[in-house]
Phi, psi and omega in degrees: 000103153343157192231121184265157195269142164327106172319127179317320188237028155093187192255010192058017177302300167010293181309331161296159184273090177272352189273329169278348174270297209274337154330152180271011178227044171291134187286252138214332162318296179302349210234321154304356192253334181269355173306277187313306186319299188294330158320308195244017163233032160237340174313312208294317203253003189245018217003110169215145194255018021009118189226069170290149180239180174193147141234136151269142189260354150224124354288163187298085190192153184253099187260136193239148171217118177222136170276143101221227172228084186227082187277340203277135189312305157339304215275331182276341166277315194289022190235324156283007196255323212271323158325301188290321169287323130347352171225345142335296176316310235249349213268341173293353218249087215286342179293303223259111159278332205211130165233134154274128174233124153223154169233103190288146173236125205276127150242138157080218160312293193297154178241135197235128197266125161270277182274108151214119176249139158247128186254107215216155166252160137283326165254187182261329149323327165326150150270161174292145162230151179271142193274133146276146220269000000 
């Protein structure tokens, strides 16, 4: 699958319920239904033939994992180009302190970590700054 450049005006995530995942009495329904969403309005721009998400409410954080194949050099700048606007996005969504994004490319047996950043705040105002390793 071709790897599409990041929309000007986002995936619209803001909109998903995210105040209901982090609620204590947010469901495992909801939060598996906010999952596939994010999942599957991140496929298109990361080519990934695979997208798991998780979120967890301590710490308040979003973890991403995408598979696919993307060995072409082009396809791995625009897939950080694309990252980066992607947590751009995600810094409106004031419940997420912490993002994990890895990206994994499958050879063979193996999956080989192309990308892998954690992203974090002190405040829901703040911006992500990348933790260092």
């Amino acid at each position: 699958m071709p790897v599409k450049q990041y929309p000007e005006e986002g995936l619209e995530l803001n909109k998903l319920e995210w105040a209901k995942i982090f609620d204590q009495e947010g469901s495992s329904k909801t939060q598996m239904k906010l999952e596939t969403e994010v999942a599957a309005k991140m496929g298109p721009y990361f080519g990934i033939s695979r997208v798991l998400t998780n979120v967890e409410k301590s710490p308040k954080s979003l973890s991403i994992s995408l598979i696919g194949n993307t060995q072409e050099e082009e396809n791995k700048k625009l897939i950080e180009r694309n990252i980066e606007c992607f947590v751009q996005e995600v810094e409106m969504i004031p419940q997420l302190m912490k993002i994990h994004i890895k990206v994994m490319n499958t050879e063979g047996k193996k999956n080989k970590i192309l990308i892998n950043k954690t992203y974090s705040r002190q405040k829901s105002d703040d911006a992500f700054t990348i933790q260092k390793k």
